[in-house]
N, CA and C atoms as an extended XYZ file, in Angstrom:
537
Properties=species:S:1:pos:R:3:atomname:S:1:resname:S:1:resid:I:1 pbc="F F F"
N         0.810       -1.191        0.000 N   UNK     1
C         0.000        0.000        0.000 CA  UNK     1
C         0.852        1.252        0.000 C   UNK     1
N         2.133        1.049        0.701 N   UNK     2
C         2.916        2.524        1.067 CA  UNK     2
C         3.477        2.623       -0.740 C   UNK     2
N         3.689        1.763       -1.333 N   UNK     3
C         4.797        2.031       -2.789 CA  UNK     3
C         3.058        2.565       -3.864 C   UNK     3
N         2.146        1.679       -3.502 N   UNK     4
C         0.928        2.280       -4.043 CA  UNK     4
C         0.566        3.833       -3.978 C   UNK     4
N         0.414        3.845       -2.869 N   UNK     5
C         0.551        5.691       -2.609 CA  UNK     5
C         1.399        6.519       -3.095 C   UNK     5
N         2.641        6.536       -2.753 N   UNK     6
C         4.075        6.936       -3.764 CA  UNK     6
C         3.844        7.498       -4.981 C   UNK     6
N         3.261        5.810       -5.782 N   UNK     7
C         3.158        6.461       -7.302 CA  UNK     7
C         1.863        7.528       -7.261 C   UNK     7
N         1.019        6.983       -6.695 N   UNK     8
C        -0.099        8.547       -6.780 CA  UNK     8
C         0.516        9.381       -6.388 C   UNK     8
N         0.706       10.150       -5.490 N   UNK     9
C         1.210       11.052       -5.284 CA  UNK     9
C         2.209       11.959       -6.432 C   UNK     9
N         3.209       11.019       -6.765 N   UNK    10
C         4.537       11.713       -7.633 CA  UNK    10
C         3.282       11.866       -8.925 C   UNK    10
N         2.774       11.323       -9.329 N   UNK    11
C         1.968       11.090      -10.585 CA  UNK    11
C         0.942       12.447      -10.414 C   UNK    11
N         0.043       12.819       -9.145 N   UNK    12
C        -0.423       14.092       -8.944 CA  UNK    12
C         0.011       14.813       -8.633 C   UNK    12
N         1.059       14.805       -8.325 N   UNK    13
C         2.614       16.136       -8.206 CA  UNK    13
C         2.979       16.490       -9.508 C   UNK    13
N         3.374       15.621      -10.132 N   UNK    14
C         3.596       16.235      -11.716 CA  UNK    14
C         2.724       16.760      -12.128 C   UNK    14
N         1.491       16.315      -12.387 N   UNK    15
C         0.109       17.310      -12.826 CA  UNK    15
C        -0.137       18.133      -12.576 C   UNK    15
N         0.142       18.460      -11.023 N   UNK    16
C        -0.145       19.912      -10.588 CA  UNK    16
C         1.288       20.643      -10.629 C   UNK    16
N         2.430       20.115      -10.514 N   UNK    17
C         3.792       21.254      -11.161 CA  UNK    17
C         3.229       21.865      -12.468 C   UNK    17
N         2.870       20.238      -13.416 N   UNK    18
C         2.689       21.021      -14.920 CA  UNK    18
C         1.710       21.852      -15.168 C   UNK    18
N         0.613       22.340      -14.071 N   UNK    19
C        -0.652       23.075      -14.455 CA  UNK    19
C         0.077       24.473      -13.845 C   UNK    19
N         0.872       24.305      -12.628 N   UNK    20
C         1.504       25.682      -12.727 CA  UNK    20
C         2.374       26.104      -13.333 C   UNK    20
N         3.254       25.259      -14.005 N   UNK    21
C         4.134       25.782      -14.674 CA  UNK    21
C         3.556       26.316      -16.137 C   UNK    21
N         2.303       25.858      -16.889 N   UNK    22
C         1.662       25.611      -17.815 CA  UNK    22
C         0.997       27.101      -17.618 C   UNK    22
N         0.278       27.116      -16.747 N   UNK    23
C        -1.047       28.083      -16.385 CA  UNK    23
C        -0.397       29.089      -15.832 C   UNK    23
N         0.897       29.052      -14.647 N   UNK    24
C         1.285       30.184      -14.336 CA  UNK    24
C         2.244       31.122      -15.355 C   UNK    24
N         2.678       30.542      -16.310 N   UNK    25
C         3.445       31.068      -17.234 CA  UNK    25
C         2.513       32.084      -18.232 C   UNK    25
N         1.308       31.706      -18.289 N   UNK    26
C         0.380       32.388      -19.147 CA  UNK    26
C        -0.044       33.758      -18.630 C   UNK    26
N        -0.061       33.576      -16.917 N   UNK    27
C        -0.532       34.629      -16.349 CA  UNK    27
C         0.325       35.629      -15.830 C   UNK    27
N         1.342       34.843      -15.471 N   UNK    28
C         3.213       36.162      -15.396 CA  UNK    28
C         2.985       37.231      -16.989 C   UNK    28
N         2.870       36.693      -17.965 N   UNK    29
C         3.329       37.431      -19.089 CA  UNK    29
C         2.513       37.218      -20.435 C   UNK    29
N         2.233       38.342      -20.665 N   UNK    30
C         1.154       37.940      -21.564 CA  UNK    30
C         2.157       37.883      -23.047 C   UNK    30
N         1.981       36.930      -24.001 N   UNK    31
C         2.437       36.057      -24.850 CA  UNK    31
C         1.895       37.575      -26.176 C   UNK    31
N         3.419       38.270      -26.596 N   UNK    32
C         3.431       39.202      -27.551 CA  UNK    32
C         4.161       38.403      -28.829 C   UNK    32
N         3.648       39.079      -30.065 N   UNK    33
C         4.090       38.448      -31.097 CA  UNK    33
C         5.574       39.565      -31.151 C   UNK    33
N         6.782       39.515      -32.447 N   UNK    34
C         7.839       40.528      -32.245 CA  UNK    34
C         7.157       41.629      -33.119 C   UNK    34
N         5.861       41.558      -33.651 N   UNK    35
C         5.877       42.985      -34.601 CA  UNK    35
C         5.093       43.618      -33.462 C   UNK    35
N         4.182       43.212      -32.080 N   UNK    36
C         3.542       43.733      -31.428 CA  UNK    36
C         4.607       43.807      -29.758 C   UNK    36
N         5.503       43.083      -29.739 N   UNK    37
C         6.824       43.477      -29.074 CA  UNK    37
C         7.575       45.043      -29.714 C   UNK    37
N         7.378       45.353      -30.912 N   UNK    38
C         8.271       46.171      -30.995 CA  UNK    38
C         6.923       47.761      -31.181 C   UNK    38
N         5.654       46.951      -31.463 N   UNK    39
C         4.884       48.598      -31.315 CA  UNK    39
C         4.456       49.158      -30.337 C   UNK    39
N         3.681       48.105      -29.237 N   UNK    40
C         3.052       48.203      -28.650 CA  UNK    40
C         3.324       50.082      -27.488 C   UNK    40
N         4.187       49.606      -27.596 N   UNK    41
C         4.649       51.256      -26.776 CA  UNK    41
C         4.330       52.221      -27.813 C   UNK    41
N         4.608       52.050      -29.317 N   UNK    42
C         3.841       53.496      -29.935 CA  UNK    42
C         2.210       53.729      -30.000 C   UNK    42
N         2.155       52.720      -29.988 N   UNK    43
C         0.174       52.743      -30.078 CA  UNK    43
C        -0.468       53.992      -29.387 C   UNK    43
N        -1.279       54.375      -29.693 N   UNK    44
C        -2.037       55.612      -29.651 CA  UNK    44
C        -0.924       56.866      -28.948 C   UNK    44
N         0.458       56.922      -29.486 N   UNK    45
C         0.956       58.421      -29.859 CA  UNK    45
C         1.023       59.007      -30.433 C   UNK    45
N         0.873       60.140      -30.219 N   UNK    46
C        -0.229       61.636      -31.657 CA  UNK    46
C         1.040       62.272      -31.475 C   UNK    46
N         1.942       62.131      -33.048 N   UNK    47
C         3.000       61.900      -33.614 CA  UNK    47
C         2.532       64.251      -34.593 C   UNK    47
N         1.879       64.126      -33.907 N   UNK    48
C         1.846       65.681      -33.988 CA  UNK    48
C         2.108       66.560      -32.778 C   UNK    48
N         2.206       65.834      -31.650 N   UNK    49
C         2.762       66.478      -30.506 CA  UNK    49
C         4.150       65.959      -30.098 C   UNK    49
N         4.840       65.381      -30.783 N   UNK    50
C         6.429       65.004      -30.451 CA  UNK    50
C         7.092       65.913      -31.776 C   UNK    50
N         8.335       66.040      -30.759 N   UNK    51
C         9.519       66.961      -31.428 CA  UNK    51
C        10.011       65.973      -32.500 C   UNK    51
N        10.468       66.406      -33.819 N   UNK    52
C        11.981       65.313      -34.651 CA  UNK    52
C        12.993       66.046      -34.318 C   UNK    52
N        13.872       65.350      -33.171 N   UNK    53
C        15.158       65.991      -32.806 CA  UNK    53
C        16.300       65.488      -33.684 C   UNK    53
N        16.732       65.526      -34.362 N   UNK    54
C        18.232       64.724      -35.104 CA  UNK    54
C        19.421       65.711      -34.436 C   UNK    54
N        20.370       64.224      -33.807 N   UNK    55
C        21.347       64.958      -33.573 CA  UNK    55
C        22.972       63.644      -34.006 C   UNK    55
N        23.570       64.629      -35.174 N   UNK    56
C        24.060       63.767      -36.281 CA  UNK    56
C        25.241       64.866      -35.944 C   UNK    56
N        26.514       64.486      -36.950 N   UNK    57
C        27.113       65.582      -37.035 CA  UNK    57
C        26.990       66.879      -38.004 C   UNK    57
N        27.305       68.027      -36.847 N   UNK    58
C        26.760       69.400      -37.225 CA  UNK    58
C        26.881       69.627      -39.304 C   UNK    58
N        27.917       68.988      -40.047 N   UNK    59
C        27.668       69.524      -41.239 CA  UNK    59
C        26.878       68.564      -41.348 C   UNK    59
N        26.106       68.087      -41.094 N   UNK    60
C        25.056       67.268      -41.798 CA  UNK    60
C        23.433       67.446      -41.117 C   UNK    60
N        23.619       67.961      -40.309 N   UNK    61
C        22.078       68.494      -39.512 CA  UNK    61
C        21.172       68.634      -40.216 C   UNK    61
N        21.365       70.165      -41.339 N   UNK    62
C        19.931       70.216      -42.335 CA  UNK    62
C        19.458       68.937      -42.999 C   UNK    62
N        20.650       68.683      -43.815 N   UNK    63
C        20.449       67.410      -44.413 CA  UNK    63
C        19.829       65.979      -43.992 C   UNK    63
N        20.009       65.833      -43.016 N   UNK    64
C        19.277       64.627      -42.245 CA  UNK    64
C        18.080       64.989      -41.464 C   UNK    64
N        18.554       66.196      -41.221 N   UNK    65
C        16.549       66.390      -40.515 CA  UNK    65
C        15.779       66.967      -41.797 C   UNK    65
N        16.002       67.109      -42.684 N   UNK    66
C        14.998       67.476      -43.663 CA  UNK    66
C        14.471       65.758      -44.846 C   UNK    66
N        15.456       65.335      -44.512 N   UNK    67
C        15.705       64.326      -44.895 CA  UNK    67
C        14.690       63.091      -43.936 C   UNK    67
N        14.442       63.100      -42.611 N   UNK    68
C        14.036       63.012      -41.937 CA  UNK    68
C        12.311       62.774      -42.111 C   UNK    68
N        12.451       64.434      -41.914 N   UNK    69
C        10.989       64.936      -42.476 CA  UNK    69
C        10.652       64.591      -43.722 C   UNK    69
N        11.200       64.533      -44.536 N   UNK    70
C        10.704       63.917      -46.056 CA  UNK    70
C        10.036       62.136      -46.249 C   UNK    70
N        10.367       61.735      -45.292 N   UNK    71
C        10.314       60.402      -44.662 CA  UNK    71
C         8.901       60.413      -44.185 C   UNK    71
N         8.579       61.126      -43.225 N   UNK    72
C         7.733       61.389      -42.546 CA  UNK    72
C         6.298       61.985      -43.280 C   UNK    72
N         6.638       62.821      -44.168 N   UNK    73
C         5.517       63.421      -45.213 CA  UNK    73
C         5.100       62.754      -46.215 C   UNK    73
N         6.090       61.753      -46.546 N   UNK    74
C         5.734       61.065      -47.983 CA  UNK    74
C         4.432       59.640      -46.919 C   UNK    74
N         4.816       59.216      -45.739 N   UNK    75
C         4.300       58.431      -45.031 CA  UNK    75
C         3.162       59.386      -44.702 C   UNK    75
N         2.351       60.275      -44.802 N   UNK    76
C         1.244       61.238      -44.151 CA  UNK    76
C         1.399       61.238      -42.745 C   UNK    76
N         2.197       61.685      -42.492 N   UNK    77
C         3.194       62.019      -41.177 CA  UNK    77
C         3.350       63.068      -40.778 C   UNK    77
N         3.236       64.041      -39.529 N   UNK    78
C         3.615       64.933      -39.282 CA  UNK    78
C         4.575       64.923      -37.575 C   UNK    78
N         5.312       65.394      -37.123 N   UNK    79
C         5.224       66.172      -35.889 CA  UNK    79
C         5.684       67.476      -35.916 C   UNK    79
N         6.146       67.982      -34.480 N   UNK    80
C         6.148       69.109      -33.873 CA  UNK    80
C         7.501       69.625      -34.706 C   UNK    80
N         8.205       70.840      -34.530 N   UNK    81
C         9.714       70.976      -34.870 CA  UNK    81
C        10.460       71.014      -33.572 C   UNK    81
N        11.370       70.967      -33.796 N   UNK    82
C        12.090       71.092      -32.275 CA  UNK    82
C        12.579       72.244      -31.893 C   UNK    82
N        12.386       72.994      -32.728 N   UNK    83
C        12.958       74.487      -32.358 CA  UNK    83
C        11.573       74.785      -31.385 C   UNK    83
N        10.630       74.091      -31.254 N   UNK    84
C         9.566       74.528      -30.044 CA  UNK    84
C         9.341       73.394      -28.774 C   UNK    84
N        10.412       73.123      -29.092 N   UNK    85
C        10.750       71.915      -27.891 CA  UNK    85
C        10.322       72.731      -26.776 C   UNK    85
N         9.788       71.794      -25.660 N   UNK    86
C        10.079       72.539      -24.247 CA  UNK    86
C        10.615       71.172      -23.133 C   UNK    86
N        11.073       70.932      -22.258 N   UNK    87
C        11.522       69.940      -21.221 CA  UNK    87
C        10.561       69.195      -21.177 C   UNK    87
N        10.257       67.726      -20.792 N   UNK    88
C         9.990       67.028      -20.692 CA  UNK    88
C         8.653       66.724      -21.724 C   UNK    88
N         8.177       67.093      -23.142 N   UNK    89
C         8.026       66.962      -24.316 CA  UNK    89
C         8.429       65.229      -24.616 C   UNK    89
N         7.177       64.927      -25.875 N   UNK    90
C         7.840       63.629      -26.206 CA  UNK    90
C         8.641       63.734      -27.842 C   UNK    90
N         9.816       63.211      -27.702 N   UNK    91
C        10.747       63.497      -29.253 CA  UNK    91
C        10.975       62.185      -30.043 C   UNK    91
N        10.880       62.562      -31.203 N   UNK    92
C        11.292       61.171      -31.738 CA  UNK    92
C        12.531       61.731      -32.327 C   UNK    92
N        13.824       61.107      -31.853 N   UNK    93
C        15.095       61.297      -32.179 CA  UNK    93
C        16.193       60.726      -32.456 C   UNK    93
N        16.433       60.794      -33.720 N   UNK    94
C        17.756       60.499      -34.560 CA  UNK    94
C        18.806       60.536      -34.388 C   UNK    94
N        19.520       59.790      -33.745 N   UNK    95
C        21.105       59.660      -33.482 CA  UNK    95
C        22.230       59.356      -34.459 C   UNK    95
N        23.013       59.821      -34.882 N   UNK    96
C        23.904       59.355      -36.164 CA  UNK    96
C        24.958       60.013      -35.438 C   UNK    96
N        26.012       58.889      -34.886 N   UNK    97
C        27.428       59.622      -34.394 CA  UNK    97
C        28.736       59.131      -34.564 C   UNK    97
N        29.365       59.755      -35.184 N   UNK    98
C        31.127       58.637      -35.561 CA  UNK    98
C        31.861       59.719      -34.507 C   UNK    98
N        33.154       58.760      -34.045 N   UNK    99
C        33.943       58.992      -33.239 CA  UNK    99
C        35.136       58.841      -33.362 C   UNK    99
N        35.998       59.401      -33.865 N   UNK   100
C        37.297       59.113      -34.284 CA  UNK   100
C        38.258       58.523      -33.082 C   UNK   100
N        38.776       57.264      -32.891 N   UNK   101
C        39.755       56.956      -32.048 CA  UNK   101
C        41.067       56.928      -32.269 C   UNK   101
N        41.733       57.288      -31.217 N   UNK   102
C        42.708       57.769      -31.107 CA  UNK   102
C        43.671       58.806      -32.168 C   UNK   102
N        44.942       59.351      -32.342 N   UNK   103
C        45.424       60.613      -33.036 CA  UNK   103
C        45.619       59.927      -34.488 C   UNK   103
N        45.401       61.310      -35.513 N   UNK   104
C        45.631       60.623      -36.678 CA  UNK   104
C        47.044       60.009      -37.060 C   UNK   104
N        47.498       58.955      -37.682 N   UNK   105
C        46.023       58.631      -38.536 CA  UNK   105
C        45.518       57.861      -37.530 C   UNK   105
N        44.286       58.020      -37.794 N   UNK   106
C        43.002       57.220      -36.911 CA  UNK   106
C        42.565       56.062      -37.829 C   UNK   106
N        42.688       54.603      -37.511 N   UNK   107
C        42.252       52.991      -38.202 CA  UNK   107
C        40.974       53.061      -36.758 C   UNK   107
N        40.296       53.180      -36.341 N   UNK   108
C        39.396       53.026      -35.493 CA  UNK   108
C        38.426       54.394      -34.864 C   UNK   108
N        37.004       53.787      -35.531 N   UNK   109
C        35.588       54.594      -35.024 CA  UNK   109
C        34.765       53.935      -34.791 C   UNK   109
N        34.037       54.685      -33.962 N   UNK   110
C        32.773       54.362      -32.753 CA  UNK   110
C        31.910       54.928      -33.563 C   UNK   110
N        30.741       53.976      -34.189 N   UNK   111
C        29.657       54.394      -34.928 CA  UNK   111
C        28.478       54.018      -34.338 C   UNK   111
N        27.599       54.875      -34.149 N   UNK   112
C        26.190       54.841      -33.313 CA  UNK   112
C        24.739       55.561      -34.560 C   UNK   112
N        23.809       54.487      -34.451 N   UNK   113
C        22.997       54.574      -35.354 CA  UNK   113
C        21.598       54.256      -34.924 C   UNK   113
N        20.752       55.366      -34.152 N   UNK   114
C        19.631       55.070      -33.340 CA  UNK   114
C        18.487       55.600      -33.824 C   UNK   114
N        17.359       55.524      -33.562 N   UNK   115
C        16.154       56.357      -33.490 CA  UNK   115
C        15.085       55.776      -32.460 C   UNK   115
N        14.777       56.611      -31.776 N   UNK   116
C        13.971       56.577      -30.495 CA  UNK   116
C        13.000       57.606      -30.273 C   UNK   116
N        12.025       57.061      -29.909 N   UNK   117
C        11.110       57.879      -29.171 CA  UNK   117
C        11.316       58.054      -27.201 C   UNK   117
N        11.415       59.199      -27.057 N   UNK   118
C        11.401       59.665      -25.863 CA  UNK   118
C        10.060       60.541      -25.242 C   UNK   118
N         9.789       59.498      -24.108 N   UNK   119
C         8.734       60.280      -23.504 CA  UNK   119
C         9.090       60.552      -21.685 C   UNK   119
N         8.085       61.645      -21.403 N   UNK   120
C         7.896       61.530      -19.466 CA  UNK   120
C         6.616       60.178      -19.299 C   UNK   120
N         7.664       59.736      -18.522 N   UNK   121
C         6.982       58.126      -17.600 CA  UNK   121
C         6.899       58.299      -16.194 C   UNK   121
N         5.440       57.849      -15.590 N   UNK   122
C         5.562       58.093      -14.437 CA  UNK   122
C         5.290       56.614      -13.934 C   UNK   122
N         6.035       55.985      -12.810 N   UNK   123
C         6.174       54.850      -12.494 CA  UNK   123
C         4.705       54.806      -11.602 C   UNK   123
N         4.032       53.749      -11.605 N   UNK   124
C         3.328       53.451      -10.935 CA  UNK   124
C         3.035       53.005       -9.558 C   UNK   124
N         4.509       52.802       -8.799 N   UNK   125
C         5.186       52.662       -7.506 CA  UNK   125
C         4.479       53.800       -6.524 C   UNK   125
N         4.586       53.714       -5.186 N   UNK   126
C         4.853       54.912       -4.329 CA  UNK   126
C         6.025       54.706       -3.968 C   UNK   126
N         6.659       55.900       -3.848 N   UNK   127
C         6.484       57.104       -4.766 CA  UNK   127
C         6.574       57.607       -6.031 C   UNK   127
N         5.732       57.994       -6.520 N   UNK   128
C         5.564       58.258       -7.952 CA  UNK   128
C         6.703       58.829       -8.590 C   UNK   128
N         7.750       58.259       -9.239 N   UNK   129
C         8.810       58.937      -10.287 CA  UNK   129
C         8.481       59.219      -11.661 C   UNK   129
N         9.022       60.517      -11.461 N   UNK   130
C         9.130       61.024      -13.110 CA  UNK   130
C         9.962       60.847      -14.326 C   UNK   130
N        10.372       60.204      -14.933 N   UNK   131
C        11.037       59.988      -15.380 CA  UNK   131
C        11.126       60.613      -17.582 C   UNK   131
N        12.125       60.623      -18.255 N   UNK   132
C        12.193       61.054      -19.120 CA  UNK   132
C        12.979       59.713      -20.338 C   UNK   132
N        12.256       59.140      -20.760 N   UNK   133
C        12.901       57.853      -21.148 CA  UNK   133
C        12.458       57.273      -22.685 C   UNK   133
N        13.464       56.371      -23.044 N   UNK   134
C        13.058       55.959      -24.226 CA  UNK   134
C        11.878       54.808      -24.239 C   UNK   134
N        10.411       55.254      -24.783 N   UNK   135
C         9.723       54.047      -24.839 CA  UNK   135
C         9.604       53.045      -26.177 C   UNK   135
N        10.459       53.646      -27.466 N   UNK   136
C        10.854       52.834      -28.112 CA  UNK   136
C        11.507       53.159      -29.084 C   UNK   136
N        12.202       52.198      -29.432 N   UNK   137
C        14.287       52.336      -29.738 CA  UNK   137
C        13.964       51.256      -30.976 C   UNK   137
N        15.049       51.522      -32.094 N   UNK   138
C        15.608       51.124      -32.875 CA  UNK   138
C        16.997       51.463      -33.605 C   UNK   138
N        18.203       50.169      -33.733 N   UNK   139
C        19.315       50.717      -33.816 CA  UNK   139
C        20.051       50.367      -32.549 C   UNK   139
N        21.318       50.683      -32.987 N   UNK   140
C        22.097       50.192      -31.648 CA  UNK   140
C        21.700       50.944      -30.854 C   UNK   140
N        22.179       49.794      -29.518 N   UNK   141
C        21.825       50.306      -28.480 CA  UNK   141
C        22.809       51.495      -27.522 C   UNK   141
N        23.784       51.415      -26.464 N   UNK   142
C        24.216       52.746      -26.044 CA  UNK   142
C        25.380       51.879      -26.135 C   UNK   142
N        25.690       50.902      -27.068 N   UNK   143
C        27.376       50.728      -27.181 CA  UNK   143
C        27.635       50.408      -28.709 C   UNK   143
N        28.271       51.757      -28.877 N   UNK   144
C        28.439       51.645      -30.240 CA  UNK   144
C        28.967       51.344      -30.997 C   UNK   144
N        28.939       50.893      -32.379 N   UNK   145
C        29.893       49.844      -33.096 CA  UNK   145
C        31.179       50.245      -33.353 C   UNK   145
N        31.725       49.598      -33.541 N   UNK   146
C        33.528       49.891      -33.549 CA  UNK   146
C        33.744       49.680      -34.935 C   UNK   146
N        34.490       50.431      -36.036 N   UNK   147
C        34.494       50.115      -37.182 CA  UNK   147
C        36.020       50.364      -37.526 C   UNK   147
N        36.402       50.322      -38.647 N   UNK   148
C        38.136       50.435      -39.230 CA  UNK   148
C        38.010       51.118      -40.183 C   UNK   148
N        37.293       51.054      -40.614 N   UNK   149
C        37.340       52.523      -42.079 CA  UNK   149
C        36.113       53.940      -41.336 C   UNK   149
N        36.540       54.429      -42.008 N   UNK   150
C        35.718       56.185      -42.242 CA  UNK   150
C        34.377       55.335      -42.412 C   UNK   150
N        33.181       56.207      -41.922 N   UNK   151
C        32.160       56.486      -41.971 CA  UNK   151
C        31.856       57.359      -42.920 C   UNK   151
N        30.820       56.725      -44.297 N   UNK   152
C        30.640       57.994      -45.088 CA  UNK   152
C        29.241       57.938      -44.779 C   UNK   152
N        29.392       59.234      -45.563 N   UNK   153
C        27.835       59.896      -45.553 CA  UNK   153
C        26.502       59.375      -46.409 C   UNK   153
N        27.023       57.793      -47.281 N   UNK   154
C        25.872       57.599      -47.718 CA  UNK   154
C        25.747       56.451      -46.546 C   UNK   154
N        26.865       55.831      -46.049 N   UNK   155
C        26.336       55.010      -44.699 CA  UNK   155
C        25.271       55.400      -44.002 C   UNK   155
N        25.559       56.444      -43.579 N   UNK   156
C        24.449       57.504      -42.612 CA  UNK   156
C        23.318       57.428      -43.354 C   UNK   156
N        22.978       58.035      -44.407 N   UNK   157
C        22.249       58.290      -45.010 CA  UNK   157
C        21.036       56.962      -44.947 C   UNK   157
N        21.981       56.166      -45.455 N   UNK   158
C        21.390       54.398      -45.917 CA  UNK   158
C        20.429       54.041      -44.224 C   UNK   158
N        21.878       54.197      -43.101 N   UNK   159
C        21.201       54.041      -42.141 CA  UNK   159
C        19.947       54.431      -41.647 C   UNK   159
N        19.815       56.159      -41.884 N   UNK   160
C        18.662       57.121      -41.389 CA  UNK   160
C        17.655       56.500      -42.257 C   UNK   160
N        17.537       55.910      -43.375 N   UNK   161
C        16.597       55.627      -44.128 CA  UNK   161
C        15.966       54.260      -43.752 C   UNK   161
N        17.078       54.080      -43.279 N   UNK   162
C        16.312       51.934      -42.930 CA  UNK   162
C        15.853       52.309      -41.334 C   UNK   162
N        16.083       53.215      -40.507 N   UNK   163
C        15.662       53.715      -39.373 CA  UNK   163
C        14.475       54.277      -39.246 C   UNK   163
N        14.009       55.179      -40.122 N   UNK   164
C        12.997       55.789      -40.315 CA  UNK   164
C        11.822       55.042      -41.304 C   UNK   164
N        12.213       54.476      -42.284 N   UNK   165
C        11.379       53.591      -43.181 CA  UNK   165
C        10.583       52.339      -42.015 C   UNK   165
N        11.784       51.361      -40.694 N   UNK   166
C        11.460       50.785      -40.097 CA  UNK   166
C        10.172       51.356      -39.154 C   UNK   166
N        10.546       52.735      -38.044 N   UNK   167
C         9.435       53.356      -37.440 CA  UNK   167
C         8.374       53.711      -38.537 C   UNK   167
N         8.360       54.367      -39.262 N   UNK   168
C         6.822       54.479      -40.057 CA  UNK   168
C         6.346       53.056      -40.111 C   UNK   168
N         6.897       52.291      -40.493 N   UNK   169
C         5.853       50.995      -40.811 CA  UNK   169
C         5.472       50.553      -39.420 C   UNK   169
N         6.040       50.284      -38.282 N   UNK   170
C         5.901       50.439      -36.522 CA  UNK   170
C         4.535       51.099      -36.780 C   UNK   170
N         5.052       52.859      -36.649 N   UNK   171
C         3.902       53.408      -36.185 CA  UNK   171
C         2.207       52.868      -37.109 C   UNK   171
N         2.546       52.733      -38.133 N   UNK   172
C         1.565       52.434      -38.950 CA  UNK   172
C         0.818       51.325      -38.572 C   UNK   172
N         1.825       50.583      -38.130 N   UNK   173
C         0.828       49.050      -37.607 CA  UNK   173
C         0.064       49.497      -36.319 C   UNK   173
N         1.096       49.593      -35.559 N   UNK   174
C         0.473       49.742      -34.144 CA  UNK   174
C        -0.911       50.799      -33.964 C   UNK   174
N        -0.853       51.907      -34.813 N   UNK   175
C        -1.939       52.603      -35.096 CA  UNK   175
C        -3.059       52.435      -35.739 C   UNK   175
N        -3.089       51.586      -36.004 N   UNK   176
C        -3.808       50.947      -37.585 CA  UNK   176
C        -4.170       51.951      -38.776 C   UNK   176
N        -3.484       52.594      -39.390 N   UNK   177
C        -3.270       53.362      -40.373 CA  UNK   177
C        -2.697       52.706      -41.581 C   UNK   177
N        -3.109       52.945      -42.742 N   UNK   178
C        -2.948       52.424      -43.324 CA  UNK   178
C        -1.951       53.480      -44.731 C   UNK   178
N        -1.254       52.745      -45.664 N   UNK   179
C        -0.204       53.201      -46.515 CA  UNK   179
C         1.129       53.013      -46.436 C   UNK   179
């Protein structure tokens, strides 16, 4: 009778591990696909109240934020400009940065290639923090690639375009907008 019991037991022990491991896994985290992993944070942002900040290097500023914006208009796109930025504002912003290492000649740069939306987040904790943060990123992240040749400007270019082409189609889904 005692080896009889045993196997019941281990046999309704497993059933009930596997219903929590089964059932509690469903309820920790709700099961996102990656195109709704990567929108879900833009969904209902009114992309007429965020700044386009680009911050690239200075001879190339006009050029990439107009460039930018052309992106944005051909998609029926608008936002804010940033020349009416004010603090804690939400921006969608363009990072394009090379870094020359060490004295010339220089064989080594730090290339960074981002676009993010930045908003104010307030944590839901007590006490309530304010915070100013990226709620969604594309592009490297804050360690930037190490390269051996010069960075040209259609790199950049190529980049800002597969950066920005990627968020419009984002925002488009997650919004349900269509074009």
């Amino acid at each position: 009778m005692g080896m009889f019991r045993k196997r019941i037991f281990k046999k309704i022990g497993g059933l009930i591990l596997a219903g929590f491991l089964i059932g509690g896994s469903a309820l920790s985290m709700p099961v996102i696909s990656n195109a709704e992993g990567t929108t879900f944070t833009i969904r209902g942002l009114d992309l007429s109240k965020v700044h386009l900040v680009v911050d690239v290097p200075h001879e190339y500023y006009e050029r990439f934020w107009y460039r930018c914006r052309d992106h944005l208009t051909r998609a029926g796109l608008t936002t804010t400009s940033s020349r009416t930025y004010k603090e804690w504002e939400p921006v969608l912003k363009l990072t394009i940065n090379v870094l020359a290492l060490g004295e010339p000649p220089v064989n080594s740069y730090l290339y960074i290639a981002k676009l993010e939306v930045k908003e104010t987040v307030i944590t839901e904790r007590s006490p309530k923090v304010r915070a100013w943060v990226p709620t969604w990123a594309m592009g490297d992240s804050d360690e930037p690639e190490l390269v051996n040749t010069p960075v040209t400007v259609e790199k950049m270019e190529a980049d800002l375009d597969n950066l920005m082409k990627w968020f419009i189609q984002q925002y488009k889904f997650a919004n349900n907008k269509s074009g």
